[in-house]
N, CA and C atoms of all chains as a GROMACS GRO file, in nm:
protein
  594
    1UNK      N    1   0.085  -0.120   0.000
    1UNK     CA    2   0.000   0.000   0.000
    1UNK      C    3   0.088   0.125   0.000
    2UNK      N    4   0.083   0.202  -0.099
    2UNK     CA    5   0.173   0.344  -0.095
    2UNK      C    6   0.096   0.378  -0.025
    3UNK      N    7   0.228   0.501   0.053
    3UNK     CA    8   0.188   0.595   0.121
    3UNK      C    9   0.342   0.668   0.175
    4UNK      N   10   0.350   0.776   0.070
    4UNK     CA   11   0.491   0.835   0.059
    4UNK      C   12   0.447   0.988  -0.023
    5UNK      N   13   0.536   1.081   0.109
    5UNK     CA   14   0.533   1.215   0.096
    5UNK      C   15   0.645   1.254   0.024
    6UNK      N   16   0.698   1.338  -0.053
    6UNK     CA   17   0.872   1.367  -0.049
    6UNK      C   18   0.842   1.530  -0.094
    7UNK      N   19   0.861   1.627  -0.010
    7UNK     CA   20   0.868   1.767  -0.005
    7UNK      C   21   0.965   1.847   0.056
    8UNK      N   22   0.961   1.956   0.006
    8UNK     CA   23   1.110   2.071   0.022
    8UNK      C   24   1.073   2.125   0.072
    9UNK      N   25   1.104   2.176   0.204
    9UNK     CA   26   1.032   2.282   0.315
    9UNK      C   27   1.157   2.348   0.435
   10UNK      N   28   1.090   2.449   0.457
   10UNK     CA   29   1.161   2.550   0.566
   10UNK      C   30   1.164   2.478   0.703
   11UNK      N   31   1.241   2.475   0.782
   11UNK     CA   32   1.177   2.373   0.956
   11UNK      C   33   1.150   2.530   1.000
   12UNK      N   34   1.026   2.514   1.057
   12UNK     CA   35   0.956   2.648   1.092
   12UNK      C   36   1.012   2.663   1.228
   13UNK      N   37   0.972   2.543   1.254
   13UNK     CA   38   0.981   2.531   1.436
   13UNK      C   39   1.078   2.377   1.494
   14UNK      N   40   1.125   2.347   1.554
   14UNK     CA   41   1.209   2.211   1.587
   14UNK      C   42   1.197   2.173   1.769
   15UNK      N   43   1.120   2.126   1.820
   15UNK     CA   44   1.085   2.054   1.954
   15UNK      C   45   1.238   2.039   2.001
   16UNK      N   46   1.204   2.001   2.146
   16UNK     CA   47   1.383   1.959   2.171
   16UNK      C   48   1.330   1.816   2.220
   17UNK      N   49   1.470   1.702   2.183
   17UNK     CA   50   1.468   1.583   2.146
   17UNK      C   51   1.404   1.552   2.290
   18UNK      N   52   1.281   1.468   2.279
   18UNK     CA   53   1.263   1.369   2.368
   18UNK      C   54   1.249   1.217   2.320
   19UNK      N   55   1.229   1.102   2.393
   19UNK     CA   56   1.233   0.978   2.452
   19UNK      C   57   1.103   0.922   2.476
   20UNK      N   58   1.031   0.810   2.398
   20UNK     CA   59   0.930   0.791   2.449
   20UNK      C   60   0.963   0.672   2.539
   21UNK      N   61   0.828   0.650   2.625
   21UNK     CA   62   0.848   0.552   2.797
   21UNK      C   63   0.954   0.422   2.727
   22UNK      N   64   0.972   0.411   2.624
   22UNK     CA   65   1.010   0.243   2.544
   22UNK      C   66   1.139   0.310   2.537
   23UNK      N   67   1.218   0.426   2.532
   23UNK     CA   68   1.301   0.500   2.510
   23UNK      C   69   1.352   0.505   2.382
   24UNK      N   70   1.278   0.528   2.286
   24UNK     CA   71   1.268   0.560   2.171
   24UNK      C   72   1.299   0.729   2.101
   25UNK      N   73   1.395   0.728   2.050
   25UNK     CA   74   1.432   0.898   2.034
   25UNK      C   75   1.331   0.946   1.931
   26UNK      N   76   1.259   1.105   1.991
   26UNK     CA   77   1.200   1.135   1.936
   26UNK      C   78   1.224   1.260   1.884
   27UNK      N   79   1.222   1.325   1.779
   27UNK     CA   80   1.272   1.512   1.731
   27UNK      C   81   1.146   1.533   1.617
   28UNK      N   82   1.002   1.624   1.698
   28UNK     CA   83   0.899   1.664   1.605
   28UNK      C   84   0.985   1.805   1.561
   29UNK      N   85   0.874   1.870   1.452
   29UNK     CA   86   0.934   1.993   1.402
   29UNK      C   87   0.802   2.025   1.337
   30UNK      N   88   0.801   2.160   1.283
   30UNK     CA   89   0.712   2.197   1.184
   30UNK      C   90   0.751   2.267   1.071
   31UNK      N   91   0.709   2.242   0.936
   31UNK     CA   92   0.782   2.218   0.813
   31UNK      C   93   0.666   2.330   0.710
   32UNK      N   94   0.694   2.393   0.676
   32UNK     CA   95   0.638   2.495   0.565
   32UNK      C   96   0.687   2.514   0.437
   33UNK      N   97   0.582   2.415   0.342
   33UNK     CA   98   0.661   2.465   0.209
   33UNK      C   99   0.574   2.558   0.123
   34UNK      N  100   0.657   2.609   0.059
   34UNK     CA  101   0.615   2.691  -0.097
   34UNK      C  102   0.660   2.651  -0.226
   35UNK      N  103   0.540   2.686  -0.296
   35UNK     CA  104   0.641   2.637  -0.469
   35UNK      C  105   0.518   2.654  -0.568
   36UNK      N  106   0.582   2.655  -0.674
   36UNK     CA  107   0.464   2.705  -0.795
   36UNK      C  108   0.414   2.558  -0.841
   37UNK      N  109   0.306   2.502  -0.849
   37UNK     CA  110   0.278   2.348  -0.917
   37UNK      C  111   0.176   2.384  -1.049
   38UNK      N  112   0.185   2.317  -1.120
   38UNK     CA  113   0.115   2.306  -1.289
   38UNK      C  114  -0.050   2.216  -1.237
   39UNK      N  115  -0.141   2.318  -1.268
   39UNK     CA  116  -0.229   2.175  -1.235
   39UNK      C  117  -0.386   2.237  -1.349
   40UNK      N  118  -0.427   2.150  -1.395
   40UNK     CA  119  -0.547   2.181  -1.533
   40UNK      C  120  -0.436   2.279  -1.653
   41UNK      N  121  -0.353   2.263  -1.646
   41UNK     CA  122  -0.239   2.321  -1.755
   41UNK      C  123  -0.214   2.502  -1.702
   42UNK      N  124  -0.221   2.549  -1.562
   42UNK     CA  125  -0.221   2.629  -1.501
   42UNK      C  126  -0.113   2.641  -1.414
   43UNK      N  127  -0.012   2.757  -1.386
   43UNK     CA  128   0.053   2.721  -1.315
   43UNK      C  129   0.013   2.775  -1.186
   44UNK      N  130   0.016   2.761  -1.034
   44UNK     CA  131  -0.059   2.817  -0.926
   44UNK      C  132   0.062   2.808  -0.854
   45UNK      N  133   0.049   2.960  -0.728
   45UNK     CA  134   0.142   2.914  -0.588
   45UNK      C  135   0.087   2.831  -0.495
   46UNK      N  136   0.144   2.740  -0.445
   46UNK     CA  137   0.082   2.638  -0.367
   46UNK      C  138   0.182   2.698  -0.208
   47UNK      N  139   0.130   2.654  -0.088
   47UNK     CA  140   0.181   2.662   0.024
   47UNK      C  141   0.121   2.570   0.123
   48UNK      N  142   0.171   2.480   0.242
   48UNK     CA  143   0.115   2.410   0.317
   48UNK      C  144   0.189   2.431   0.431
   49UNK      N  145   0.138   2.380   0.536
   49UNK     CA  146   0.237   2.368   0.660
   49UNK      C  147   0.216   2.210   0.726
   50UNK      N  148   0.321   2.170   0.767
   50UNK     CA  149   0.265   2.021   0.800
   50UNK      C  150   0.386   2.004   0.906
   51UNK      N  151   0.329   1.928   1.053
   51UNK     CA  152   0.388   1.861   1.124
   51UNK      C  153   0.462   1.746   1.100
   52UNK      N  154   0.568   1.719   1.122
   52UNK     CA  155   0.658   1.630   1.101
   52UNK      C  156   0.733   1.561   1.240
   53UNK      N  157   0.741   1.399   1.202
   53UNK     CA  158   0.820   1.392   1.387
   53UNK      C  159   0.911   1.281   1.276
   54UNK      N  160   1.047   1.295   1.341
   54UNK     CA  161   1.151   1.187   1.296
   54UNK      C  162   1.209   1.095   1.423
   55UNK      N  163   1.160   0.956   1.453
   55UNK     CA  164   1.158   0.843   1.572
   55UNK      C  165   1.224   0.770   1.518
   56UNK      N  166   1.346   0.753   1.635
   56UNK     CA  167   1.445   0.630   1.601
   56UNK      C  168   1.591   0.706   1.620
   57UNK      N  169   1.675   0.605   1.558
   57UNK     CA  170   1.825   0.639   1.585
   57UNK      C  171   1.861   0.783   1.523
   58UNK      N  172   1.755   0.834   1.404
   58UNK     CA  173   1.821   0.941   1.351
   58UNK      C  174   1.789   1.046   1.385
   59UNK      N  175   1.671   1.057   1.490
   59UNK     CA  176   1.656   1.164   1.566
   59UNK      C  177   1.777   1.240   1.658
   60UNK      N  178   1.860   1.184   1.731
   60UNK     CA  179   1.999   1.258   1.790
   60UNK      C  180   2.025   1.309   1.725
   61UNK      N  181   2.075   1.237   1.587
   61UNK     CA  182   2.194   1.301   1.501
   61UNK      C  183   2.113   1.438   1.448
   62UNK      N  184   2.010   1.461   1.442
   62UNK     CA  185   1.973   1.588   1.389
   62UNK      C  186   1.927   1.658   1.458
   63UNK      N  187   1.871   1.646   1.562
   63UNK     CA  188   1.832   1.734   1.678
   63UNK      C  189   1.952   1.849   1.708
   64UNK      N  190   1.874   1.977   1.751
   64UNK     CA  191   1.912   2.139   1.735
   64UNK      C  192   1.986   2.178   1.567
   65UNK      N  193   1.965   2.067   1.447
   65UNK     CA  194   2.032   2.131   1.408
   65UNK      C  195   1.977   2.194   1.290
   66UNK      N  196   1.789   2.135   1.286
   66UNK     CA  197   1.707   2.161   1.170
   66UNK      C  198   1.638   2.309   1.154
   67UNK      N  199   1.615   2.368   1.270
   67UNK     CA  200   1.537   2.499   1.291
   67UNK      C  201   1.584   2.573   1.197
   68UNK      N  202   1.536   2.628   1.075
   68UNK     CA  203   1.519   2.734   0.995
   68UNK      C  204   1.571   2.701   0.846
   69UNK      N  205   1.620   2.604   0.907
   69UNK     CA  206   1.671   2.560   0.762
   69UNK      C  207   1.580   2.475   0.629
   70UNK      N  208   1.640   2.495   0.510
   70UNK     CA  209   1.542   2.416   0.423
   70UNK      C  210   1.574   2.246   0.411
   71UNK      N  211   1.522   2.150   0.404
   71UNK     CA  212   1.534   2.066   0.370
   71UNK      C  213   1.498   1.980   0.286
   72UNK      N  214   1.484   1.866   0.224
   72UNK     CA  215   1.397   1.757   0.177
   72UNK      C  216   1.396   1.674   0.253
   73UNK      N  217   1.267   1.608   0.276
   73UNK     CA  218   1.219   1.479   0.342
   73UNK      C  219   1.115   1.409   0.289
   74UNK      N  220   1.139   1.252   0.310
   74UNK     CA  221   1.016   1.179   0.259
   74UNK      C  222   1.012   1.086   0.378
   75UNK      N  223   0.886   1.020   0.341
   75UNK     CA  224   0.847   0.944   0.457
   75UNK      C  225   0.681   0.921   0.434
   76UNK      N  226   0.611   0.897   0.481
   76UNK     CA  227   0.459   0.852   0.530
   76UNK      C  228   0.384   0.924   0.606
   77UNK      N  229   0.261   0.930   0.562
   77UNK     CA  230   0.153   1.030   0.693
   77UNK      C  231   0.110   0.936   0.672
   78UNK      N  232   0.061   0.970   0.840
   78UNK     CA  233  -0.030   0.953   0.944
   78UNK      C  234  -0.108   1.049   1.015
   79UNK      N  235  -0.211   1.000   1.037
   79UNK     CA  236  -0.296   1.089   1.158
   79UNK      C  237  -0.265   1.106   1.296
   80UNK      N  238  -0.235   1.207   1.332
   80UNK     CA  239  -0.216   1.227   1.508
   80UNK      C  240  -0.232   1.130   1.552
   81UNK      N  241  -0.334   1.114   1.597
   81UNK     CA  242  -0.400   0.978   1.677
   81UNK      C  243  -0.534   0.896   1.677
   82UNK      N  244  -0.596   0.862   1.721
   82UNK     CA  245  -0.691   0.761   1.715
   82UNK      C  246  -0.801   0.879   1.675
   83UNK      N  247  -0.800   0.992   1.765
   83UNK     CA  248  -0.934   1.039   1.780
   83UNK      C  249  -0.836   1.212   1.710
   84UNK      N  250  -0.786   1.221   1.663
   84UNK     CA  251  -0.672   1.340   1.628
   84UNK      C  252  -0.718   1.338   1.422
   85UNK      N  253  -0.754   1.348   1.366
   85UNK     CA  254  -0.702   1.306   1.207
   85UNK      C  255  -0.571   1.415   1.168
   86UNK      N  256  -0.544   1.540   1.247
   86UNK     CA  257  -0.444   1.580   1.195
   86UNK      C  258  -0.336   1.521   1.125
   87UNK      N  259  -0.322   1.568   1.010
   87UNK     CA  260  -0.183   1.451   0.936
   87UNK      C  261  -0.066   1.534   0.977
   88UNK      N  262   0.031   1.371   0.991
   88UNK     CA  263   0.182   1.440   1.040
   88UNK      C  264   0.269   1.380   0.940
   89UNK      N  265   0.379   1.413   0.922
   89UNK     CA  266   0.459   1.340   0.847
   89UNK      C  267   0.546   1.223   0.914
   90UNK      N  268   0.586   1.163   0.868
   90UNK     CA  269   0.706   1.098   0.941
   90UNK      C  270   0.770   1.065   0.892
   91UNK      N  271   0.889   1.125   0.913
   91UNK     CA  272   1.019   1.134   0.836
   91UNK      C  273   1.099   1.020   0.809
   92UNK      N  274   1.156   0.919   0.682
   92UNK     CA  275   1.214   0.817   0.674
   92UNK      C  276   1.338   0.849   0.657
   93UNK      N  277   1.371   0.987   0.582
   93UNK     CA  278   1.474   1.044   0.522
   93UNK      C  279   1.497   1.185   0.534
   94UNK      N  280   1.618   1.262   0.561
   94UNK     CA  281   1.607   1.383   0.583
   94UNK      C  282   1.704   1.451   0.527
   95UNK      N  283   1.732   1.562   0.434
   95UNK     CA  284   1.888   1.588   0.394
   95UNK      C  285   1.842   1.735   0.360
   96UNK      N  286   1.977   1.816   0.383
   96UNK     CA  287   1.955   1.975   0.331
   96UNK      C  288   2.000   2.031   0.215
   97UNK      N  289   1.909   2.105   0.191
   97UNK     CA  290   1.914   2.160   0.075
   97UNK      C  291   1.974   2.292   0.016
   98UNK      N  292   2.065   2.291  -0.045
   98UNK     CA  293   2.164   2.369  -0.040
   98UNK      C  294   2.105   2.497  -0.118
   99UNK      N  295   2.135   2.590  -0.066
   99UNK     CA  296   2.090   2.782  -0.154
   99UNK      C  297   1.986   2.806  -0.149
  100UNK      N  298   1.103   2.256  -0.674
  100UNK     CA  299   1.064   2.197  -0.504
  100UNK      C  300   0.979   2.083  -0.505
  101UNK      N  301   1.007   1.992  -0.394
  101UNK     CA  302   0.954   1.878  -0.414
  101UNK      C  303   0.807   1.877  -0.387
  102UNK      N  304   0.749   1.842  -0.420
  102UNK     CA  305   0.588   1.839  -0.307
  102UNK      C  306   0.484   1.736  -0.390
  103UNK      N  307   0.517   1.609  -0.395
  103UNK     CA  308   0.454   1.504  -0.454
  103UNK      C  309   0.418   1.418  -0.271
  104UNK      N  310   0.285   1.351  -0.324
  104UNK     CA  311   0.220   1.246  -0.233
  104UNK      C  312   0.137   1.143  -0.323
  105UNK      N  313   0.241   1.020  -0.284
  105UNK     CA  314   0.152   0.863  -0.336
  105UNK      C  315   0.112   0.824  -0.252
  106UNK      N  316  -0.004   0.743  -0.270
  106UNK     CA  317  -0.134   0.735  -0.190
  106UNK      C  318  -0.229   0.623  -0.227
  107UNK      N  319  -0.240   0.504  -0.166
  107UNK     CA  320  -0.358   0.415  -0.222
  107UNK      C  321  -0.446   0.432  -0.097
  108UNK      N  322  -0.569   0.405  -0.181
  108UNK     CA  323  -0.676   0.452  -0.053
  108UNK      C  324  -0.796   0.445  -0.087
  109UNK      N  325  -0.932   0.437  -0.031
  109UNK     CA  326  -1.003   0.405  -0.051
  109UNK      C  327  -1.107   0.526  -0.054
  110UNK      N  328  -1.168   0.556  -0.173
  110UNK     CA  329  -1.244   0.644  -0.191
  110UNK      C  330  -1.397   0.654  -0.073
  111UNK      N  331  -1.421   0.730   0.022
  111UNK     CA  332  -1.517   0.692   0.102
  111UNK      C  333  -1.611   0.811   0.057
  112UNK      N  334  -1.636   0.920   0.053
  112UNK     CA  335  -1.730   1.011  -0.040
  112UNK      C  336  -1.660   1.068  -0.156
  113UNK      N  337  -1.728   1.108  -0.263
  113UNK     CA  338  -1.723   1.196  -0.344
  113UNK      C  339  -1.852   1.301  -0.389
  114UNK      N  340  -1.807   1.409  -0.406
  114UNK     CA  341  -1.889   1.494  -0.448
  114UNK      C  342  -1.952   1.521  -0.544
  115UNK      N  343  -2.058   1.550  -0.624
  115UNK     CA  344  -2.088   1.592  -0.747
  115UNK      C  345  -1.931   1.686  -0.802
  116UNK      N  346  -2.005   1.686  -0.947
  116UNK     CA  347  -1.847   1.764  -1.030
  116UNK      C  348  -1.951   1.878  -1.049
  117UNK      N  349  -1.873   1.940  -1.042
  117UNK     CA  350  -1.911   2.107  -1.031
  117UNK      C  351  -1.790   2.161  -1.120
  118UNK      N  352  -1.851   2.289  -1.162
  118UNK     CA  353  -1.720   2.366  -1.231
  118UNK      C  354  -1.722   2.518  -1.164
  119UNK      N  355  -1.619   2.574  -1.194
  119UNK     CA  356  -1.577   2.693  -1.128
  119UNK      C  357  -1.594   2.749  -1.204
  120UNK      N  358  -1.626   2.931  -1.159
  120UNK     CA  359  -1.676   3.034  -1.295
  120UNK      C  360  -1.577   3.070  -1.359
  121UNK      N  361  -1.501   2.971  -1.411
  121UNK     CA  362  -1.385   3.013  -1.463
  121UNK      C  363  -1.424   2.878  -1.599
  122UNK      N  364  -1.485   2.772  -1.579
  122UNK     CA  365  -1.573   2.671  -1.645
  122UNK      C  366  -1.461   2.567  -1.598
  123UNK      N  367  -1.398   2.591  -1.475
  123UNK     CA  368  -1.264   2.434  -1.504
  123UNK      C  369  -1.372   2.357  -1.422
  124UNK      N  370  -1.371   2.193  -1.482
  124UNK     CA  371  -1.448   2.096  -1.369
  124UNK      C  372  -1.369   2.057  -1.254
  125UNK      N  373  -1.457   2.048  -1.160
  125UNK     CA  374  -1.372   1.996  -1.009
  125UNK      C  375  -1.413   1.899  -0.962
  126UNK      N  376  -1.358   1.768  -0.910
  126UNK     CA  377  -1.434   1.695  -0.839
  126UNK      C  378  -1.338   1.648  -0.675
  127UNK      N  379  -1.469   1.678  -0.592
  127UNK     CA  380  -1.394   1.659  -0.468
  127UNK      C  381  -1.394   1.525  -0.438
  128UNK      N  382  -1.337   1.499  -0.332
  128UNK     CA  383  -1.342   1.335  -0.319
  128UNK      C  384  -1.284   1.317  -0.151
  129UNK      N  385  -1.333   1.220  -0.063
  129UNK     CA  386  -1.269   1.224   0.057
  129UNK      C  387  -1.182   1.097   0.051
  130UNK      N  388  -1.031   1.052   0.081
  130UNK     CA  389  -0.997   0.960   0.094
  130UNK      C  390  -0.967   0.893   0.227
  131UNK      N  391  -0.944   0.760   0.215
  131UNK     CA  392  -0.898   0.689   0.380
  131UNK      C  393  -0.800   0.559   0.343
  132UNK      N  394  -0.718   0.609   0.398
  132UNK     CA  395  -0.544   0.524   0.382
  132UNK      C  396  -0.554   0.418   0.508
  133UNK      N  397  -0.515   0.316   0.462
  133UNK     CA  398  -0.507   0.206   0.618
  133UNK      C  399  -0.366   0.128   0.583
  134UNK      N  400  -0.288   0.126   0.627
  134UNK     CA  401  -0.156   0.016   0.551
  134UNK      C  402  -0.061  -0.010   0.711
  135UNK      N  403   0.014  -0.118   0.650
  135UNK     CA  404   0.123  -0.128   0.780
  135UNK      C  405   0.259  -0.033   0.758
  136UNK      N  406   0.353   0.068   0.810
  136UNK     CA  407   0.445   0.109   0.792
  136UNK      C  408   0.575   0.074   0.876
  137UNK      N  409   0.718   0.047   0.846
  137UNK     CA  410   0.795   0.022   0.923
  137UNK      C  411   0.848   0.197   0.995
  138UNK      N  412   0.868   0.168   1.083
  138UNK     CA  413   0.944   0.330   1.177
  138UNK      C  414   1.041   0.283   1.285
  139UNK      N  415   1.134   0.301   1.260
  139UNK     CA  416   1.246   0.290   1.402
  139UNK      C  417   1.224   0.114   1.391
  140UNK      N  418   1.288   0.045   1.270
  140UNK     CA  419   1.251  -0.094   1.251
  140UNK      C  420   1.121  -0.140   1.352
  141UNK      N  421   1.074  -0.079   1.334
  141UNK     CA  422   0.921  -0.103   1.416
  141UNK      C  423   0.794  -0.129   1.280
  142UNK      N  424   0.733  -0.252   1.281
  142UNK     CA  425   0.599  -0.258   1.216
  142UNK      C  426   0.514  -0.170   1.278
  143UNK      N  427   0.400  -0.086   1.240
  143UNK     CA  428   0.299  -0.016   1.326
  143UNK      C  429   0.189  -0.024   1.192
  144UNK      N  430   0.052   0.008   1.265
  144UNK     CA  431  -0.014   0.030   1.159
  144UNK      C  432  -0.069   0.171   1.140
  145UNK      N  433  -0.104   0.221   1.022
  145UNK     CA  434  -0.115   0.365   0.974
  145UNK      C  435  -0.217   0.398   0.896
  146UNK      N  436  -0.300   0.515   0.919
  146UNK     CA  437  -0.428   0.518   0.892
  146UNK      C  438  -0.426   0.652   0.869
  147UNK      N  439  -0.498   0.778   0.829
  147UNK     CA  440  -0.508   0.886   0.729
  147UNK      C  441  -0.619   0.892   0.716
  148UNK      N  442  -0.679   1.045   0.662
  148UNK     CA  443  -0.835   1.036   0.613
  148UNK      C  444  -0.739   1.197   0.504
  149UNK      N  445  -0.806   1.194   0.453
  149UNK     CA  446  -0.713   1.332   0.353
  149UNK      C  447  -0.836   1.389   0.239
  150UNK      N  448  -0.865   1.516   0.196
  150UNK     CA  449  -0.948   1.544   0.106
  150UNK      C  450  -0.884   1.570   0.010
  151UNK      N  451  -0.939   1.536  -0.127
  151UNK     CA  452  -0.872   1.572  -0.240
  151UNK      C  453  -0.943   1.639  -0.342
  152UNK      N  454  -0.843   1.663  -0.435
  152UNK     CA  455  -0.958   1.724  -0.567
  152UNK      C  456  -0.877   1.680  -0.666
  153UNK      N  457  -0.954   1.644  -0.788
  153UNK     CA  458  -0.916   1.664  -0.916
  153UNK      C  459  -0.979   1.764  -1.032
  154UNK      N  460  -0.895   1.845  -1.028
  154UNK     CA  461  -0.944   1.926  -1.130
  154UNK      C  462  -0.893   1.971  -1.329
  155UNK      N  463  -0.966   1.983  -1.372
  155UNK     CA  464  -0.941   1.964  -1.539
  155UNK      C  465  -0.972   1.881  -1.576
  156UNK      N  466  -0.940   1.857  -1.703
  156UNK     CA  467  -1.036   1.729  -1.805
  156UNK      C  468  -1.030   1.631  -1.761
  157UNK      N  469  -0.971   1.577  -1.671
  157UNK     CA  470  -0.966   1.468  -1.619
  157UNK      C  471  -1.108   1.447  -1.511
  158UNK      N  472  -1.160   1.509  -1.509
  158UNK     CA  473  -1.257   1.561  -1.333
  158UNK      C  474  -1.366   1.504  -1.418
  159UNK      N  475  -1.448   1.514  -1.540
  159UNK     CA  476  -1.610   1.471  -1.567
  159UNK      C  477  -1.507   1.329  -1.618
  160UNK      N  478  -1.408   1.278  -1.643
  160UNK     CA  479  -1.400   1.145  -1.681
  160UNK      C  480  -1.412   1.052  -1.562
  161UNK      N  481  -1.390   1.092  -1.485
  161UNK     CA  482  -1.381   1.044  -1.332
  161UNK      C  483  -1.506   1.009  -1.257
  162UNK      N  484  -1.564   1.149  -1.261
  162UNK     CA  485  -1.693   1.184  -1.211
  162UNK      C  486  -1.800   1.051  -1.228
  163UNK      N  487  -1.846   1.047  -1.068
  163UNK     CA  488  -1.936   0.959  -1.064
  163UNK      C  489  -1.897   0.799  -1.036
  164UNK      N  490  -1.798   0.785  -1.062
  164UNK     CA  491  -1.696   0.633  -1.096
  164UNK      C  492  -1.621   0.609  -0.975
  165UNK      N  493  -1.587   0.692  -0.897
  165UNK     CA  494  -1.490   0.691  -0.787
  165UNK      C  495  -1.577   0.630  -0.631
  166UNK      N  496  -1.688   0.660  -0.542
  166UNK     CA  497  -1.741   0.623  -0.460
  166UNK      C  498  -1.682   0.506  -0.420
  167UNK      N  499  -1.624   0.422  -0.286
  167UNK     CA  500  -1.636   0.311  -0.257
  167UNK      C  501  -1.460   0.256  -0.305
  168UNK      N  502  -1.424   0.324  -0.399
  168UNK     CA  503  -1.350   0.220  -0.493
  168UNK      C  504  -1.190   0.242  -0.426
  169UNK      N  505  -1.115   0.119  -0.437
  169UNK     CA  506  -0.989   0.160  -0.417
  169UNK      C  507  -0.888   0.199  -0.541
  170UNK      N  508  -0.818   0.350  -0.510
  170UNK     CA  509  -0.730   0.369  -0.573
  170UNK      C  510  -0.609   0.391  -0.525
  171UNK      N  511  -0.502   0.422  -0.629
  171UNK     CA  512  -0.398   0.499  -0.616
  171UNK      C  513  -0.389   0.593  -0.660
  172UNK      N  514  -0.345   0.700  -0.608
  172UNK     CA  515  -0.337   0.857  -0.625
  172UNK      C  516  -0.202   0.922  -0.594
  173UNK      N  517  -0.191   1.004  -0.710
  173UNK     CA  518  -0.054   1.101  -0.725
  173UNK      C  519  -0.076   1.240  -0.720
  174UNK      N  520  -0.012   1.348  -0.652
  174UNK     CA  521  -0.015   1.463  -0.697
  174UNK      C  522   0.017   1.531  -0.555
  175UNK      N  523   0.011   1.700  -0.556
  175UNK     CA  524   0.041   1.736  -0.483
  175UNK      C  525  -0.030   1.822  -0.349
  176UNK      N  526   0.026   1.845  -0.268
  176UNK     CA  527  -0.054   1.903  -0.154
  176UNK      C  528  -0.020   2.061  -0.122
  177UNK      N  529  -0.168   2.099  -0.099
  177UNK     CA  530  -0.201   2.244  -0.068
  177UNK      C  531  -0.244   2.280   0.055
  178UNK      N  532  -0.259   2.366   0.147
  178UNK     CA  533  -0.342   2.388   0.220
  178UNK      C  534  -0.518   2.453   0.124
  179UNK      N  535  -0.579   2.424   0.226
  179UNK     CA  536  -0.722   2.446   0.160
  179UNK      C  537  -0.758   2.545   0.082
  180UNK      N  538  -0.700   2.648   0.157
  180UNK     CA  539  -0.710   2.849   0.152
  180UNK      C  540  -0.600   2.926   0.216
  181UNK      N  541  -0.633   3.028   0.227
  181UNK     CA  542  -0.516   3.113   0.303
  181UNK      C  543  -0.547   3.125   0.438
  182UNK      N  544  -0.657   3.072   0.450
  182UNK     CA  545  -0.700   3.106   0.605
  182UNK      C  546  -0.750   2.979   0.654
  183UNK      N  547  -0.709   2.863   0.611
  183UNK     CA  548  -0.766   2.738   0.610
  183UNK      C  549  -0.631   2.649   0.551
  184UNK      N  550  -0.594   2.628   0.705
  184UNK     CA  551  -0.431   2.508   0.688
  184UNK      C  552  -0.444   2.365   0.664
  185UNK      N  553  -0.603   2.339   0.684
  185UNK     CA  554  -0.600   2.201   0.664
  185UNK      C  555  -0.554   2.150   0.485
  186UNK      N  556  -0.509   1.985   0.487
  186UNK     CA  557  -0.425   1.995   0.348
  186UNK      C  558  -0.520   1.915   0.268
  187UNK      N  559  -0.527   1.912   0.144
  187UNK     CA  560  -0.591   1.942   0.077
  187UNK      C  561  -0.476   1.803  -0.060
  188UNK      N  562  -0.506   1.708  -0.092
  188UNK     CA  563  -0.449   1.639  -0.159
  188UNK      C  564  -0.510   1.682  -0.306
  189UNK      N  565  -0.396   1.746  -0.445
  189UNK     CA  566  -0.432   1.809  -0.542
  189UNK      C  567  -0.388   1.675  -0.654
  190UNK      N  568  -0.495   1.596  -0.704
  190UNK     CA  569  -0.426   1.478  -0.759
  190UNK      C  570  -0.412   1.534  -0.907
  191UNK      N  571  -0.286   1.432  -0.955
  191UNK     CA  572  -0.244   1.473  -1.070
  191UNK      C  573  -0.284   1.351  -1.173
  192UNK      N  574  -0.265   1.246  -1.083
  192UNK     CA  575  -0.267   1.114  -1.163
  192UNK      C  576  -0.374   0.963  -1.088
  193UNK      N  577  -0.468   0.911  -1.123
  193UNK     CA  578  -0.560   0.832  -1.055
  193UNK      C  579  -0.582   0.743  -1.128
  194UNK      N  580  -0.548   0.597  -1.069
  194UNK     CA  581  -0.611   0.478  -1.128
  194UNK      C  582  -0.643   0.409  -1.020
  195UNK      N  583  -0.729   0.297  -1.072
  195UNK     CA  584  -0.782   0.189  -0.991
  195UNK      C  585  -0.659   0.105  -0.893
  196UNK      N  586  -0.706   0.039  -0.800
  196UNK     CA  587  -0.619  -0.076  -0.771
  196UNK      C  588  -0.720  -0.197  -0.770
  197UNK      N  589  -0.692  -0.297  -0.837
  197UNK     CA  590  -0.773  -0.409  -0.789
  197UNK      C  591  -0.738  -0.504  -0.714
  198UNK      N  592  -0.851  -0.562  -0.693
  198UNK     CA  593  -0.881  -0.676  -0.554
  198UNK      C  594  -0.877  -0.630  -0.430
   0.00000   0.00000   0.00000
């Protein structure tokens, strides 16, 4: 079943790293992109903002160091939670984007 | 800039096709994603509800055909409005999945 995001965005905002009870590393952030997309043979500015959390080993290595910067990431949404539908991202991959 | 989302999912409403006074056809559509994803070598399962649209010639070929059905879906994401952050899946590309 797909289910894969891959977008270029600003880190608006970056949480500081926590640990869930299983001690699982956790680093949420919030991610804002812009960009012109083609759509009915039109070109439009598009803009979104979307929560993002990256869980697991690669959360350390990037924690304090995403805030303001642009990046690319892909990965999978999900909904907050059971009773939440907010979509979040979750990051599989993360790398910056240079200029 | 990147801003693509693949997506199989199961069409749970759609809207009549309507056109905008501009004459482009639109058709809205609500989707719902259910799949297993790996995270932090962790199996979990992952679930989504996301609204979409297709709009242009593609929208009255569609129209009416979608209800119920499972597809896969390509394209990109918007927020709704300018004053309205919820996201808004802008498909580019839609086919069936069967079984």
């Amino acid at each position: 079943m797909l289910n894969r995001l891959q977008l270029t965005a600003t880190v608006e905002r970056e949480a500081e790293l926590r640990y869930t009870p299983a001690g699982l590393p956790v680093l949420e952030m919030w991610l804002k992109h812009q960009s012109r997309q083609r759509e009915a043979n039109l070109e439009r500015d598009v803009a979104c903002e979307i929560q993002a959390v990256l869980i697991g080993k690669q959360a350390p290595q990037w924690g304090g160091k995403l805030a303001g910067q642009q990046v690319a990431v892909s990965g999978f949404l999900a909904q907050r939670s059971l009773r939440n539908p907010r979509l979040v991202l979750h990051i599989e991959h993360v790398e910056f984007v240079k200029g």
